[in-house]
N, C-alpha and C positions, 0 to 999 in steps of 0.2 A: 504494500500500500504506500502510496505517495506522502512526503509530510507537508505538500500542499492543499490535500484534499480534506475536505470540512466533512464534519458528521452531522446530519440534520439535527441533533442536540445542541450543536455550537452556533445554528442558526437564532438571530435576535428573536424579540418577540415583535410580531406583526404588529399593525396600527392598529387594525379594530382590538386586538387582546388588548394590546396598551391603552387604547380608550375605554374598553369595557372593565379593566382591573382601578381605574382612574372611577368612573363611573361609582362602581359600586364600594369603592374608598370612600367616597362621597356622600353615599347614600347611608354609608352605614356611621358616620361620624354626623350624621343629621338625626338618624337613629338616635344617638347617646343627645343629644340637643333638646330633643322631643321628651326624652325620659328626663332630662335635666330639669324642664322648665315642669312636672308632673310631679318630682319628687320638690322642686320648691315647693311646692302649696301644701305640700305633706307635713314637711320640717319644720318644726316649732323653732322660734328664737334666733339665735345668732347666725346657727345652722345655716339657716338659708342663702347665707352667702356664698357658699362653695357651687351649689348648684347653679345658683345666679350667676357666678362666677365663668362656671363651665357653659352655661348657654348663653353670654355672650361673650365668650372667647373661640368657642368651637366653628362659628361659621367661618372666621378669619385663615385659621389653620385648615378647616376643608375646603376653602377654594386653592388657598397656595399649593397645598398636596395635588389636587386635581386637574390643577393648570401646568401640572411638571409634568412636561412628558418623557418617557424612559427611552420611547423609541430614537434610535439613534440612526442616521445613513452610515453605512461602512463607508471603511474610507478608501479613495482611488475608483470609486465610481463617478462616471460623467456622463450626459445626459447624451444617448446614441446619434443625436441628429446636432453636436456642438460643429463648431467648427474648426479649421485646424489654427493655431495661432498663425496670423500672418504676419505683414510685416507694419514695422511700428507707424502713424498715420505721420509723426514729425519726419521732417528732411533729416538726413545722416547728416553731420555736422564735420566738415571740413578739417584736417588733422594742423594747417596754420593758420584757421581763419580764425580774424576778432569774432568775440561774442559779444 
């Protein structure tokens, strides 16, 4: 076996996985937000400030999380229809001329 060739294990995670694991990070840290703002009204006293706490700190942290995306492009790929570099658009510049 070649040690250039990739095992589909070493392949990244696609885009829709990466958005559907993003997705439901999100959904389930809204989850804990929901139960936060349910056991406030429960908590007698002082208490209630952690829950309070946690339901409005948690949507700030599930958008930051949900807006990283993991997916990454490998690198040395380039888009099949680029073109090839040409030449530079400035004139070559003269080896005794003023500048």
């Amino acid at each position: 076996m070649r040690e250039n060739s990739r095992s589909l294990t070493d392949l990244p995670m696609s885009p829709d996985e990466d958005r559907q694991r993003r997705f439901r990070l999100y959904f389930y840290l809204m989850l804990v937000r929901v139960a936060a703002l349910g056991v406030f009204f429960v908590v007698p006293g002082w208490w209630k400030l952690i829950p309070a706490f946690l339901a409005v700190v948690i949507p700030y942290f599930a958008v930051v999380i949900a807006t990283v995306s993991t997916h990454r492009q490998p690198e040395g790929i380039e888009a099949p229809n680029a073109l090839p570099p040409g030449r530079s658009s400035t004139p070559p510049v003269a080896e005794g001329a003023p500048q």
